[in-house]
C-alpha positions in Angstrom: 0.0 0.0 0.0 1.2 3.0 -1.0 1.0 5.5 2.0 2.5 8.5 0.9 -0.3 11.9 1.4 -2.1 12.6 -1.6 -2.1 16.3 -2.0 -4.5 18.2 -4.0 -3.3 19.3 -7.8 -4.4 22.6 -8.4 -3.2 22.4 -12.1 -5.9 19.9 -13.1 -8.4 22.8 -11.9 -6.1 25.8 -13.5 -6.4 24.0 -17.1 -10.2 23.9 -16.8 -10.3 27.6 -16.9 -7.2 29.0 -17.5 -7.5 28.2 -21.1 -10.4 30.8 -21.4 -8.6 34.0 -22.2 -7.3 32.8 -25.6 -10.5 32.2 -27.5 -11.6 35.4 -25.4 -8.5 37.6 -27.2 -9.4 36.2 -31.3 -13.0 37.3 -30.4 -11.8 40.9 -29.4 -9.8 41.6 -32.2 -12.6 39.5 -34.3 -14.9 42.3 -33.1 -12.8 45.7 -33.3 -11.4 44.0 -37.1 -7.9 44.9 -36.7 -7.2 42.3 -39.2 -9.0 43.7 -42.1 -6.8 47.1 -41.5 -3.9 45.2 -42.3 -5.7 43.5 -45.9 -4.2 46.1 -48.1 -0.7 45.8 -46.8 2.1 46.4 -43.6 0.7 49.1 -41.2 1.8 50.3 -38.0 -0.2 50.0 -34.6 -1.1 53.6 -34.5 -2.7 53.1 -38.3 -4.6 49.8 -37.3 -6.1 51.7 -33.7 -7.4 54.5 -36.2 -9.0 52.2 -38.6 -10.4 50.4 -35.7 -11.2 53.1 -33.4 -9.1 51.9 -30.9 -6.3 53.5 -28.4 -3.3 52.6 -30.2 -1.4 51.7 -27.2 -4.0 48.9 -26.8 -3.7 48.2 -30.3 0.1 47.7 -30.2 -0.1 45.3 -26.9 -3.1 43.3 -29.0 -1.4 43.1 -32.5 2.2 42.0 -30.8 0.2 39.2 -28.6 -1.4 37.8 -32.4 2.8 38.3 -33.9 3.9 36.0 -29.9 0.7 33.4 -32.0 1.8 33.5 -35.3 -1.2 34.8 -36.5 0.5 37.9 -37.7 4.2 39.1 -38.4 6.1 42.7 -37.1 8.5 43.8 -39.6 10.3 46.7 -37.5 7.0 49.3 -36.7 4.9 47.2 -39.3 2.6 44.4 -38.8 1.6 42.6 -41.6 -0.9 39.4 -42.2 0.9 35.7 -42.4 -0.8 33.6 -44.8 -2.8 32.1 -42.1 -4.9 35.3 -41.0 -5.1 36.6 -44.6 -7.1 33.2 -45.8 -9.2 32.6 -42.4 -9.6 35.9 -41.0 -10.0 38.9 -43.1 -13.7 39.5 -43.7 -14.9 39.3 -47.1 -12.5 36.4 -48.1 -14.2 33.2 -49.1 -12.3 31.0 -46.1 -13.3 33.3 -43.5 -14.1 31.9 -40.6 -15.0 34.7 -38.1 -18.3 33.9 -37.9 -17.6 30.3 -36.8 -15.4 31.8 -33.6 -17.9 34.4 -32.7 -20.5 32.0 -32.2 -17.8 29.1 -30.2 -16.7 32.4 -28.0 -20.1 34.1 -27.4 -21.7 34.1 -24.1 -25.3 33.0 -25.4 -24.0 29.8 -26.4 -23.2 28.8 -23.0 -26.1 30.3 -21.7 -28.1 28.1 -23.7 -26.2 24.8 -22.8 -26.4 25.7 -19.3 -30.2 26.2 -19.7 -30.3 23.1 -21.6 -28.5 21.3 -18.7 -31.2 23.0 -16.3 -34.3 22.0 -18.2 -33.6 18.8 -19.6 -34.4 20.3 -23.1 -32.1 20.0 -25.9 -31.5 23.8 -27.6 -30.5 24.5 -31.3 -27.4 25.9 -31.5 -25.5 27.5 -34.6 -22.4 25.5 -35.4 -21.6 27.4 -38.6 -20.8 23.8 -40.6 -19.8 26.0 -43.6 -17.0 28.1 -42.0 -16.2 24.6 -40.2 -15.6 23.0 -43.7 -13.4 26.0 -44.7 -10.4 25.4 -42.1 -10.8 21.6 -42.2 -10.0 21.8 -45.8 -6.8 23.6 -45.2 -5.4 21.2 -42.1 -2.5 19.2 -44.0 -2.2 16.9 -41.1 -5.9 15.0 -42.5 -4.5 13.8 -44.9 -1.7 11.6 -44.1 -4.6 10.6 -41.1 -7.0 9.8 -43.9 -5.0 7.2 -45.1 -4.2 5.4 -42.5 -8.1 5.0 -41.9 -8.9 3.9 -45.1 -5.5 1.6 -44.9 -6.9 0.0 -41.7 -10.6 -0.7 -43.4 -8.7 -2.0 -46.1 -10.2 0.0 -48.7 -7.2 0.3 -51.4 -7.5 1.2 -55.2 -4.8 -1.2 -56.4 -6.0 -4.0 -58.6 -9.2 -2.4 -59.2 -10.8 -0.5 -62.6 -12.6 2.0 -60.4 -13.3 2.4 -56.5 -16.3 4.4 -56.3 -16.5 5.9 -52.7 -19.3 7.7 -51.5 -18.8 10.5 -49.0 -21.8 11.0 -46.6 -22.4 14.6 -44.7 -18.9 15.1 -46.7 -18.0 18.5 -45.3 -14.6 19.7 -47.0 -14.3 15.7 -48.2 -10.7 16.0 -47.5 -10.7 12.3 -46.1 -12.1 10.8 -49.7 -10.0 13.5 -51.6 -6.9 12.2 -50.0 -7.6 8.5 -51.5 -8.3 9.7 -54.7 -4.7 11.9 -54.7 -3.3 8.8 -54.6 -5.2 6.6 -57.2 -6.6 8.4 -61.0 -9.1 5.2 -60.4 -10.7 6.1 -57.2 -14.3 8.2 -57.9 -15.8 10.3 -55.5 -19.5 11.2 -54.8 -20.0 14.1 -51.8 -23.6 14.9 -50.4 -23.5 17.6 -48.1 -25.9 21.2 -48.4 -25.4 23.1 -51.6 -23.0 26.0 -49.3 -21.1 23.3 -48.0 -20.2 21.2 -51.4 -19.0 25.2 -52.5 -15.8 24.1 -49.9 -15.5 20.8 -51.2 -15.7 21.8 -55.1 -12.9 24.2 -54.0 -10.6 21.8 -52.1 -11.5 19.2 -55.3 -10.0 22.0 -57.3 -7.0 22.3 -55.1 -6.2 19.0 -55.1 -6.8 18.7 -58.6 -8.7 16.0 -58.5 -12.4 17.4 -59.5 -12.5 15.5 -62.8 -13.5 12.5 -60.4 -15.7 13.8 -57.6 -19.5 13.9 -57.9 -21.3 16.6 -56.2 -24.4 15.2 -55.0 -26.6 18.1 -52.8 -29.1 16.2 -50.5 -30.3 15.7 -47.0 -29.0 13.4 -45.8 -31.7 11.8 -43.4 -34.1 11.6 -47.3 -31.7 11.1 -50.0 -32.1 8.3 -52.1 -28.6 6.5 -52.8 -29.4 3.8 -55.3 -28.6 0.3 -55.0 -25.0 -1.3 -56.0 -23.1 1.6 -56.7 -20.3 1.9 -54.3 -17.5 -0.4 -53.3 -17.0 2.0 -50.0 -19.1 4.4 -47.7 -17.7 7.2 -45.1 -19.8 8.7 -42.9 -17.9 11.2 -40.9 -18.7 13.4 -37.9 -22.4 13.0 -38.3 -24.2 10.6 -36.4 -23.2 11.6 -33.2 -26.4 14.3 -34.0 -29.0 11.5 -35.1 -31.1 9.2 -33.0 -31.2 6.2 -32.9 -34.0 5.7 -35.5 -32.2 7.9 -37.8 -29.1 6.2 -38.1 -30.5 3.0 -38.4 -32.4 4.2 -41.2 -29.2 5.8 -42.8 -27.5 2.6 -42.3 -30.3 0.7 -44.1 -30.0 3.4 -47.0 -26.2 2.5 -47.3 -26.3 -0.9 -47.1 -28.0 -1.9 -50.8 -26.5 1.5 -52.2 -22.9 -0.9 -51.7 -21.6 -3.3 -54.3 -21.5 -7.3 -53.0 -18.6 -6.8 -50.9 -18.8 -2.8 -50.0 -17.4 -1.6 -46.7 -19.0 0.9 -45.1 -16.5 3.2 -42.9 -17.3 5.7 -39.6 -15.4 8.3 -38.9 -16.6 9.9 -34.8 -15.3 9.5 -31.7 -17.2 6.7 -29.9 -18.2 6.5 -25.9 -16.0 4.4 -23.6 -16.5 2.8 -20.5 -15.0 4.7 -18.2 -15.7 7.6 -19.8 -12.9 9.3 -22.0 -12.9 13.6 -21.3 -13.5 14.0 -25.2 -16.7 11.9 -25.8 -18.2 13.1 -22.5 -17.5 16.7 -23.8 -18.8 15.6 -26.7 -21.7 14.0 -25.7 -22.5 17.3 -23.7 -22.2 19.5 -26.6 -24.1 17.1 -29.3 -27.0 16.7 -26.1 -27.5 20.4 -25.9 -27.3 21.3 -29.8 -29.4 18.4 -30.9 -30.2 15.3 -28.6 -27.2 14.0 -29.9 -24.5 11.4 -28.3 -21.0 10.0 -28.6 -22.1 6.5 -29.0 -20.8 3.6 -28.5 -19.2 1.0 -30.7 -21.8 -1.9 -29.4 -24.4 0.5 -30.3 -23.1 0.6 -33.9 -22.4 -2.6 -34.5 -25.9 -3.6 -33.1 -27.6 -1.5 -35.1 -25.0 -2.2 -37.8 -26.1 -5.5 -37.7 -30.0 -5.2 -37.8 -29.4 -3.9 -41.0 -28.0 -6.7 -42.5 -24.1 -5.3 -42.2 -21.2 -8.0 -41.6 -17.7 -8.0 -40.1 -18.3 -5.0 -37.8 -14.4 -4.4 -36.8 -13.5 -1.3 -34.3 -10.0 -0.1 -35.4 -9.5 2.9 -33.1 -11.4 5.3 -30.7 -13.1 6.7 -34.1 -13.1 4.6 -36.5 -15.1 1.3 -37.5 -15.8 -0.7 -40.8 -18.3 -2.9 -41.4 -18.5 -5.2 -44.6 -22.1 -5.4 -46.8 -21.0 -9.5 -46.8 
């Protein structure tokens, strides 16, 4: 028995809160725009405050905190945009994601959660799934992840005329894009809303790969997907917002739309037993926005299985195949 005195950590409770004043400094200078100043080239702090309406001591302090974050460079006097702020957070450009951190960083939303929490009621909340699609579509690091997951659901194009993929609640589709990178045979079909297939025409475009994607606007929870059409399926960061119901139903939808031996893939961080910190947060979050949960990988493969689904194989925390036979 280990009898040394366990002492209280107060770190554990400083990195529950202490983490706050970040997200709270991007939404200040989100607010006053002293990015958009900076749009038509280098300016000092005291042009920035004036543009801004700002005290240009402030202005200074708040501009040299975003250099210390890499967010923007000081050449001498001047502060000028990195690549990073000119794509994501000047307003007006087609990436720009303000929005997105306004709503994550506002007050009301966690108003509403806490309400939710009080009164058992589930309230919508704005996620801004557009903006979100934008800087996914730029995070290099998906790609090499992509692969591996579609490595471990052994989904590969070689020996194959075509592997036609079909890309469910899609988003930016930079998981199916980064197979098809790697293969002029693999074809991709993307359903998402008509704003968010803009992000993933424009990624196909980067990745010059549109001549073989498919742009299929639909609901998901209605669209029809045809029968014996695609030798694999990815659904990705979506049904942690259905019920039950309607993921059994999009399962049964995905099944016959799956050639004889189709794999179907998920892609969404599943519940554990003890609970992990990121699928109870998650949980949390998907509870108040929608009724939504992280569930559990017996719950997929149970309902996996009612609809007629085979070789149901967990191959991380996130990620599951299942095999049409």
């Amino acid at each position: 028995m280990d009898d040394t005195p366990q002492q209280p950590n107060p770190d554990l409770v400083g990195d529950l809160f202490w983490g706050i004043f970040k997200p709270q400094w991007i939404r200040m200078a989100l607010q006053i725009d002293i990015f958009s100043p900076l749009a038509a080239g280098p300016a000092n702090a005291e042009r920035v405050a004036r543009a801004c309406h700002c005290n240009a001591y402030a202005i200074k302090t708040l501009l040299d905190y975003f250099c210390g974050a890499r967010i923007l460079d000081r050449r001498g006097d001047e502060y000028a945009l990195t690549l990073t702020a000119e794509t994501f957070l000047v307003r007006g450009r087609k990436a720009y994601v303000g929005n997105m951190i306004l709503d994550y960083t506002d007050q009301a939303m966690f108003d509403s959660i806490l309400e939710s929490v009080r009164s058992g009621a589930p309230r919508a909340l704005d996620e801004n799934f557009v903006q979100d699609a934008w800087l996914e579509s730029y995070s290099a690091w998906r790609i090499p992840k992509s692969l591996e997951m579609w490595q471990s659901a052994g989904i590969k194009p070689e020996g194959r005329e075509h592997l036609r993929i079909l890309d469910l609640a899609c988003g930016c589709a930079i998981k199916s894009f980064s197979l098809a990178q790697t293969s002029p045979t693999v074809l991709v079909t993307c359903l998402d809303s008509p704003a968010v297939l803009q992000v993933a025409r424009d990624l196909a475009e980067r990745m010059a790969i549109a001549s073989r994607v498919t742009f299929m606007p639909a609901d998901l929870l209605t669209a029809d997907l045809g029968a014996d059409q695609f030798n694999a399926a990815l659904v990705g960061q979506i049904t942690h917002y259905l019920t039950a119901d309607q993921n059994k139903n999009l399962f049964r939808r995905i099944h016959p739309a799956l050639t004889r031996n189709g794999t179907l893939v998920i892609d969404c961080p599943m519940s554990t037993d003890p609970p992990s910190e990121s699928a109870s947060f998650l949980t949390l979050f998907m509870w108040a926005n929608s009724g939504g949960t992280a569930h559990s990988f017996e719950t997929y493969r149970g309902w996996l299985e009612q609809v007629g689904f085979r070789k149901i194989h967990q191959m991380s925390e996130r990620w599951l195949s299942a095999r049409k036979a």
